[in-house]
C-alpha positions as CSV (number, residue, x, y, z in Angstrom):
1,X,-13.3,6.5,15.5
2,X,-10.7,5.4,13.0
3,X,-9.8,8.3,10.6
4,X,-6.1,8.4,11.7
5,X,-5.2,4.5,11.8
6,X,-4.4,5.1,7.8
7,X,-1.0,3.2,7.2
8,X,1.2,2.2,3.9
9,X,2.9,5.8,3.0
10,X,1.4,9.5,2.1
11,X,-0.3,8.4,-1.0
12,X,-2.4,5.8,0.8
13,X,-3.1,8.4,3.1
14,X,-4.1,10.9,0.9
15,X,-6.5,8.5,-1.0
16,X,-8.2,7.4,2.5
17,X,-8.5,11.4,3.2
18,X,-10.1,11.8,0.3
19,X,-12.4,9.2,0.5
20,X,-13.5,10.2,4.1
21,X,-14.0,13.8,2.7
22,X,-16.3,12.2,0.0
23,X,-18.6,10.4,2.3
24,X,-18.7,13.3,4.4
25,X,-19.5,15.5,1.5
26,X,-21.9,13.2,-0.6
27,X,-23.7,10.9,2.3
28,X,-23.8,13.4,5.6
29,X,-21.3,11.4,7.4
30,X,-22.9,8.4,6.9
31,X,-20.7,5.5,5.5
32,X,-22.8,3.6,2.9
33,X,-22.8,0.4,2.9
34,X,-24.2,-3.1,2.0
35,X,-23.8,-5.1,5.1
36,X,-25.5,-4.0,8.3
37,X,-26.2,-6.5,9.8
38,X,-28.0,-5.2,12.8
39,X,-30.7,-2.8,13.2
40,X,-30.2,0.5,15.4
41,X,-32.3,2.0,17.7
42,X,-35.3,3.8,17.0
43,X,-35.1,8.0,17.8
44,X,-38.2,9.1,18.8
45,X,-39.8,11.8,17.1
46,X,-39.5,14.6,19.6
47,X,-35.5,13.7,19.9
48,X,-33.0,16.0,18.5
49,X,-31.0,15.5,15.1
50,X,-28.9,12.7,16.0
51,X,-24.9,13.2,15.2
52,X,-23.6,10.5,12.9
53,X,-23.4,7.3,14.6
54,X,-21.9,4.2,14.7
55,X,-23.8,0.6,14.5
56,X,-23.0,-2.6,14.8
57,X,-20.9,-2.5,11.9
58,X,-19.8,0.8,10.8
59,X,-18.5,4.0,11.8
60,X,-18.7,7.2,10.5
61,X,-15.5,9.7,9.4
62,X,-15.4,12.6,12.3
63,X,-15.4,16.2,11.3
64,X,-11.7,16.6,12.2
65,X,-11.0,13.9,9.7
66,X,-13.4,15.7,7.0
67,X,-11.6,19.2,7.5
68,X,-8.3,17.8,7.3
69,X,-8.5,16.5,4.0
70,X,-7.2,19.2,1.3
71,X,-6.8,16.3,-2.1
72,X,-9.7,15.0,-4.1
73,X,-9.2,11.7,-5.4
74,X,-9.9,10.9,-8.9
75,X,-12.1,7.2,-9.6
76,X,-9.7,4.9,-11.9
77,X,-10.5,4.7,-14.8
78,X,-12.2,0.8,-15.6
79,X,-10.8,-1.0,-19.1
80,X,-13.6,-1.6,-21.4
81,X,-15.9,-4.2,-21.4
82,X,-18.0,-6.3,-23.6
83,X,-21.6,-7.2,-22.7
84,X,-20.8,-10.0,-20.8
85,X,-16.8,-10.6,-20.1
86,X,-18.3,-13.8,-18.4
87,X,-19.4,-15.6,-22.4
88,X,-15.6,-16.7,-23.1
89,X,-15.3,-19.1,-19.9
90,X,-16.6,-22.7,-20.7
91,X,-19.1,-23.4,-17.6
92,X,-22.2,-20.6,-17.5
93,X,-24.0,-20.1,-14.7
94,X,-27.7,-18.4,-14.0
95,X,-27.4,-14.8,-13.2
96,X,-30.6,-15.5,-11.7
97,X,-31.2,-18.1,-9.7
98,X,-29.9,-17.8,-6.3
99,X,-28.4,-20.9,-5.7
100,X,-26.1,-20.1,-8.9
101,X,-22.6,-18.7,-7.9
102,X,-22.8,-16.1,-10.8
103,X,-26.2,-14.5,-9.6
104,X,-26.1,-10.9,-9.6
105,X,-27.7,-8.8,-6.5
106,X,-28.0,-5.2,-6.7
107,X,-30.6,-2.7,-6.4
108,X,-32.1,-3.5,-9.6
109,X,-32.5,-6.8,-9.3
110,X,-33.8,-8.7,-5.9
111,X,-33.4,-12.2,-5.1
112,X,-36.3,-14.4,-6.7
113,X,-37.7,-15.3,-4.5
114,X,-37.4,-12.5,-2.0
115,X,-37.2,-14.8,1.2
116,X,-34.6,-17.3,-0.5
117,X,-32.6,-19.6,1.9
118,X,-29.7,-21.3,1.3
119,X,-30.2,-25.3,1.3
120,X,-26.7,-26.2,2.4
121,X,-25.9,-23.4,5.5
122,X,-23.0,-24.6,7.3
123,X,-20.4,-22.9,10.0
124,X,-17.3,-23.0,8.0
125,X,-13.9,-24.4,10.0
126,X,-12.4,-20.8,10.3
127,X,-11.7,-17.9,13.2
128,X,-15.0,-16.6,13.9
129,X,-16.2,-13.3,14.9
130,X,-19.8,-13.8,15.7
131,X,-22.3,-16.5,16.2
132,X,-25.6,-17.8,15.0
133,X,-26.8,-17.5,11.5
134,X,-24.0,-14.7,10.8
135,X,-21.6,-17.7,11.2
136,X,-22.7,-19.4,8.6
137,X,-22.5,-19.4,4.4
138,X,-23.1,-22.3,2.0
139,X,-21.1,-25.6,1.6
140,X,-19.5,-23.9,-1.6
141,X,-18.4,-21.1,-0.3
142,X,-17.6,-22.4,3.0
143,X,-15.0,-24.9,1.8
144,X,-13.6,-21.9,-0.3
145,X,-13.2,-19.8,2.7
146,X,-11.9,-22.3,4.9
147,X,-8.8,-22.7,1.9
148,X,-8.4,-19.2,1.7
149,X,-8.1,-18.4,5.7
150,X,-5.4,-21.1,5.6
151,X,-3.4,-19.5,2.7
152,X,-3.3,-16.1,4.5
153,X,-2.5,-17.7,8.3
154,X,0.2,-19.7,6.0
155,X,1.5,-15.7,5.0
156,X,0.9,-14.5,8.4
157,X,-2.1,-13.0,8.1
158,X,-5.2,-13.6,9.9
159,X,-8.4,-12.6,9.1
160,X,-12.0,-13.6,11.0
161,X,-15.5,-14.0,9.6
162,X,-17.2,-11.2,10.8
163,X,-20.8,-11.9,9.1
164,X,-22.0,-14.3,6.9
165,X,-25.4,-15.2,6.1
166,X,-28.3,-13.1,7.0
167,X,-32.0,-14.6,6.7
168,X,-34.7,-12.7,5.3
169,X,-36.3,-12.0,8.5
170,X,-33.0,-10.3,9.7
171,X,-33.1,-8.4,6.9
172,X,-36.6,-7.5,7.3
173,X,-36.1,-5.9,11.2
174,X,-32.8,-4.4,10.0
175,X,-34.0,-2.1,7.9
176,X,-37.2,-1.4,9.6
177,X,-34.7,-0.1,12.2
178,X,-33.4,2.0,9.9
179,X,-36.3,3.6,8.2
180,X,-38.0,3.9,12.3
181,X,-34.9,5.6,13.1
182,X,-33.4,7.9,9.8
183,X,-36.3,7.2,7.2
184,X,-36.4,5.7,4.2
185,X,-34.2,7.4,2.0
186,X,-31.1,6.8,4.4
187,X,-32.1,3.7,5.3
188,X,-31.3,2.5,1.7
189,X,-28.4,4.1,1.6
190,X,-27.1,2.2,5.1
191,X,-28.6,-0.7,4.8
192,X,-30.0,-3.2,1.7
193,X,-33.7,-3.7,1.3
194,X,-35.1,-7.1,2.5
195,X,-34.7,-9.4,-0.6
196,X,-31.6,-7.1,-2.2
197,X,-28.8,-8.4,0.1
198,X,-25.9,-10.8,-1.3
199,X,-25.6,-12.0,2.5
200,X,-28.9,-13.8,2.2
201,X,-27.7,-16.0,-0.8
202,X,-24.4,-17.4,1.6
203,X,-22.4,-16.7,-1.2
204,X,-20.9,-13.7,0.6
205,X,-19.5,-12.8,4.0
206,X,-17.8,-10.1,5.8
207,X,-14.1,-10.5,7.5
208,X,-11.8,-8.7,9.7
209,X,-8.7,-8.2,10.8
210,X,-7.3,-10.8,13.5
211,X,-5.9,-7.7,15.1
212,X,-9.6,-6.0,15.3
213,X,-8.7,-2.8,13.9
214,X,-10.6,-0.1,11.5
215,X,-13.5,-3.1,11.4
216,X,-15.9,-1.8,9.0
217,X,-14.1,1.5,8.5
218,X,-12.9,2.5,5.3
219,X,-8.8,2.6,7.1
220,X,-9.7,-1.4,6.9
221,X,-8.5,-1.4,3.5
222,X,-4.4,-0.9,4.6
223,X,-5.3,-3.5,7.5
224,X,-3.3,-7.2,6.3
225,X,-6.4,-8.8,6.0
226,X,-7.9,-6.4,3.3
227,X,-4.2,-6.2,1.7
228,X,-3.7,-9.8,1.3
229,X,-7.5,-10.8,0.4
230,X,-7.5,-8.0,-2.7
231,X,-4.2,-9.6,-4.1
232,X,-5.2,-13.5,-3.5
233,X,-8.6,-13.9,-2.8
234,X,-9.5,-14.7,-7.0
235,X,-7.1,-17.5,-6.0
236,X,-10.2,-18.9,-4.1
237,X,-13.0,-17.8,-6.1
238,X,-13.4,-14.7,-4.2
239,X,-13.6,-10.8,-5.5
240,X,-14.0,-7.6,-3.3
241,X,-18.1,-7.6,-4.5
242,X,-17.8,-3.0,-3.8
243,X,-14.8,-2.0,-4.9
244,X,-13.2,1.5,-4.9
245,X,-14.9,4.6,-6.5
246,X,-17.6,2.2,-8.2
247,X,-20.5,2.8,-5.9
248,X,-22.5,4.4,-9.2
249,X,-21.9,1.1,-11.1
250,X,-22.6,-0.8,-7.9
251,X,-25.1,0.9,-5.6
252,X,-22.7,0.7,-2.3
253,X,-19.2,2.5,-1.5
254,X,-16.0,0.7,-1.3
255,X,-16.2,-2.4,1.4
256,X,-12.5,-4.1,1.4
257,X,-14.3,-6.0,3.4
258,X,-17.0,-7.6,2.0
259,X,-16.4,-10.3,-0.3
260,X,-18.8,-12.4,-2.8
261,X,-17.9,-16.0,-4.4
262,X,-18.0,-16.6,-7.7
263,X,-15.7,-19.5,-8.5
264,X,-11.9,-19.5,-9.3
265,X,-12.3,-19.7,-13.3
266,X,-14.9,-16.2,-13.3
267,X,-12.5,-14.6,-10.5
268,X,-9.1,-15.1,-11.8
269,X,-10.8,-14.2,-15.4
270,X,-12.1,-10.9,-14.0
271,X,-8.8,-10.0,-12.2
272,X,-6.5,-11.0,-14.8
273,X,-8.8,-8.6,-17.4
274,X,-8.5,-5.9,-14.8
275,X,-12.9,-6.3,-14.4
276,X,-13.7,-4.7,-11.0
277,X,-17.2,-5.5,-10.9
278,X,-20.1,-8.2,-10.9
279,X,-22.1,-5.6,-13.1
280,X,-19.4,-5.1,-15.7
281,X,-18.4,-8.7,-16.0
282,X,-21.7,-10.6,-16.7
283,X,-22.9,-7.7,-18.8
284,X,-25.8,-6.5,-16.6
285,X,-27.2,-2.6,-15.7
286,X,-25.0,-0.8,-13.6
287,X,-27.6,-0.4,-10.0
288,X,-26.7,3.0,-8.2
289,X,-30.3,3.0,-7.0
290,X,-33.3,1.2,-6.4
291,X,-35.3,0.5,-9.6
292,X,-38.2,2.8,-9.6
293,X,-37.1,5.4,-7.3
């Protein structure tokens, strides 16, 4: 468990309280999130009500933390936008195709086709935290990453890539894990639906801390890694894809650690307009669900 590895003053720690309360209150302990990328074991029918666990990835907020908090935290409020932020840079991109660093994956709109691979998969030349496919991204975004691990070991930090790319068919036994395990209706909450994940396009990836703490936690967000990768990573074409608060615009809660490539122009645009997400920028449906449900 990590609820009391909170750092960066009273405030900070209030907010991450509050946030812990939240999940605990809105999601049954369970943190919500985009980028499992593991399937759990299956509990058998005759098994008890599991407690809140932890996979691979993620681990849930324990009660003590949930009673302790005694501050709700208010979402910020987002500058208007206009129906696509995205018209006033000079290179457009497909919000479609998923080859296309602009395209948008949410809940409402699946990858076309649903068992797209990346072309260009390659292991990009940075500290790695697991192997295989999860190592890998595309050219574009590898080359961007490897730049941008540079810059923060150059600052003293170090971060790792924790999971990249995830096929289709990893996607397919990951939730399938889910639903065998917590049904449907938390398993797309925990985990994206095969076809809906950004992983799949390699234009996203995961990192950590090079000290391992809070991975997948929401305490990551005070660890260096998260702190220097919010302020610089539009710097290389990178934005925090779930940000704080937005999970009904985005479909996910806040991930400090996941992180989606779009290119330097559309990144330092959204930053610099104070744009927090993929949704609001290129003028698309907000995706708190899945379409239909």
């Amino acid at each position: 468990m990590c609820h009391d590895c909170v750092a960066g003053g009273a405030a900070s720690g209030a907010s991450r309280r509050s946030f812990a309360r939240f999940l605990a209150a809105g999601a049954g302990l369970t943190v919500l999130a985009a980028c499992t990328p593991e399937a759990p074991v299956a509990v058998a029918p005759s098994s008890p009500a599991p407690v809140p666990t932890v996979t691979s990835d993620y681990t849930s907020p324990s009660a003590a933390a949930v009673e302790s908090t005694t501050a709700a935290a208010e979402p910020p409020a987002q500058a208007p936008v206009p129906p696509s932020a995205a018209a006033s840079l000079p290179g457009q991109f497909s919000l479609t195709d998923p080859a296309s660093p602009w395209v948008v994956v949410n809940k409402h709109r699946p990858l076309q086709p649903a068992d797209y691979a990346p072309a260009d998969l390659v292991q990009p030349n940075v500290q790695l935290a697991v192997s295989g496919e999860a190592a890998l991204l595309n050219s574009t975004t590898a080359a961007a990453a490897e730049a941008m691990f540079a810059a923060a070991a150059r600052d003293g930090v170090v971060m790792t890539l924790a999971s990249g790319y995830r096929s289709y068919g990893t996607q397919v036994a990951t939730y399938n894990g889910y639903v065998a395990a917590r049904g449907q209706a938390d398993a797309d909450t925990a985990s994206a639906r095969p076809g809906y994940s950004e992983h799949q396009t390699g234009w996203a990836f995961d990192i950590g801390d090079g000290g391992g703490a809070c991975g997948f936690q929401p305490c990551f967000a005070d660890q260096p890694a998260a702190v220097w990768v919010k302020a610089n990573g539009h710097r290389f074409g990178f934005v925090v894809r779930y940000p704080w608060w937005l999970h009904p615009i985005t479909g996910y809660y806040y991930e400090p650690w996941h992180l989606r490539y779009i290119g330097v122009e559309a990144a330092t645009d959204m930053a610099n307009r104070g744009i927090s997400t993929l949704e609001e920028y290129f003028g698309v449906e907000a995706a708190p669900g899945y379409a239909g449900n």
